[in-house]
Structure formats: C-alpha cells, structure tokens
C-alpha positions as CSV (number, residue, x, y, z in Angstrom):
1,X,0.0,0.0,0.0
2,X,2.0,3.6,-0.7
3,X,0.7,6.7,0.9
4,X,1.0,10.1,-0.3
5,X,3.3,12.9,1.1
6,X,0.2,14.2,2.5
7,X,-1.5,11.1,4.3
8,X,2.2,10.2,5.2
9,X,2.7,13.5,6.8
10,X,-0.8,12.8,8.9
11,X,0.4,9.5,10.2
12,X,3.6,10.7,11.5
13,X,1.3,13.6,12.9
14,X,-0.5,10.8,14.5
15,X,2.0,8.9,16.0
16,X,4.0,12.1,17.5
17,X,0.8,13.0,19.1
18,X,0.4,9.4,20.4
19,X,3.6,9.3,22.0
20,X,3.9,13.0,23.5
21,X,0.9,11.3,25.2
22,X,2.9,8.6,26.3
23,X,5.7,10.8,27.3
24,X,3.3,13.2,29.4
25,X,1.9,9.8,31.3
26,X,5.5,8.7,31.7
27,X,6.6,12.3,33.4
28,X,3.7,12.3,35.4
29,X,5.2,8.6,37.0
30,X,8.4,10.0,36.8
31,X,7.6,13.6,39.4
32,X,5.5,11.1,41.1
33,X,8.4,8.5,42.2
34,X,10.6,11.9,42.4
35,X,8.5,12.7,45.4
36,X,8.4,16.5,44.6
37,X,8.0,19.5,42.1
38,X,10.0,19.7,39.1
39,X,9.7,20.4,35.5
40,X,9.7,17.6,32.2
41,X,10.2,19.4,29.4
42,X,10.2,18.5,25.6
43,X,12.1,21.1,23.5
44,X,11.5,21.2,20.3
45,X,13.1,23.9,17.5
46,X,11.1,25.5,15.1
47,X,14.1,26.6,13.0
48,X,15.6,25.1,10.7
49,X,19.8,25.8,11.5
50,X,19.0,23.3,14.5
51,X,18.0,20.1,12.3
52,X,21.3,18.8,12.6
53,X,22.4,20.1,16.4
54,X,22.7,17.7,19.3
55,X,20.4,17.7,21.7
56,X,22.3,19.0,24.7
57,X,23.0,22.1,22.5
58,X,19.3,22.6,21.3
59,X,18.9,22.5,25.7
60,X,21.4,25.0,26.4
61,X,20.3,27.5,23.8
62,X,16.7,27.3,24.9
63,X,17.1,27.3,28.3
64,X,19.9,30.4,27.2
65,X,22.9,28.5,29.8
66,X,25.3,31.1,30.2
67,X,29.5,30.6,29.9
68,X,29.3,29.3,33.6
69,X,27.3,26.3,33.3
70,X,24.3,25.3,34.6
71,X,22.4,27.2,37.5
72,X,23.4,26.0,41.0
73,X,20.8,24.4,42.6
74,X,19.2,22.1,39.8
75,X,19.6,18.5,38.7
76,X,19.5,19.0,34.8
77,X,18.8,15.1,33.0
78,X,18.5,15.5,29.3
79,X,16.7,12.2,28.4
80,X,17.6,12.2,24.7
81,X,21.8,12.5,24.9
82,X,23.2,12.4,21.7
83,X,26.0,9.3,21.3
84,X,28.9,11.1,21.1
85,X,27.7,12.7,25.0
86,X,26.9,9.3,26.1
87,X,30.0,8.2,25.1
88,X,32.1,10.6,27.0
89,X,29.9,10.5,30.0
C-alpha cells in the first residue's frame, strides 16, 4: 500500500501525538516517584539551522545557559543524549 506525502505526513502527525501522550503519562510517573515538584520538558526547534544540532546544545540554547554552566541548585537530565555525549559521560 503507498501513501501520499500528505497522508504520510498525517500518520507521522498521529504517531507524535500518540507518543507525547505517552511521554506526558510517563513524566507524570516520573515527578511522582521523584516525590516533589520539578519540571519535564520536551524542546523542540522550530528553526531550521538546528536540524542537525545535538540535543544538549538545542537545551542550552533554549534554556539560554550562560559561559558558567548550569544554574546551582538544579539537577538537569536531558533524556535524549546524543551518542557522542553518552559516550564521554
């Protein structure tokens, strides 16, 4: 069966949808077991320079990280490490 661009385009759709639902149910287990506030965030770039940038660096420049690191005070997991971070890690 081949699909056009279009209905290929609303299937993806579909399945993002269906698995930022996931995700959201997953977080929600996730602050629970934390056993206090904090925040799960999916970042996402709406320009295209970033297609190609690891994720750590699509973080930083979102969250706008300064030359000294992250702030003090905050445990920062990024889920989605890109394999040349997990690697060195």
């Amino acid at each position: 069966m081949t699909f056009s661009a279009t209905e290929q385009q609303a299937i993806l759709n579909k399945q993002v949808q269906d698995w930022t639902r996931e995700l959201k149910r997953v977080a929600d287990l996730i602050a629970a077991a934390k056993g206090g506030n904090c925040a799960l965030v999916m970042i996402s770039s709406n320009d295209a320079d970033y297609s190609d940038v690891a994720p750590e660096l699509i973080l930083e420049d979102a969250l706008r990280v300064n030359p000294h690191g992250w702030p003090a005070g905050f445990s920062i997991d990024l889920l989605n490490q890109s394999t040349w971070s997990r690697k060195s890690t």
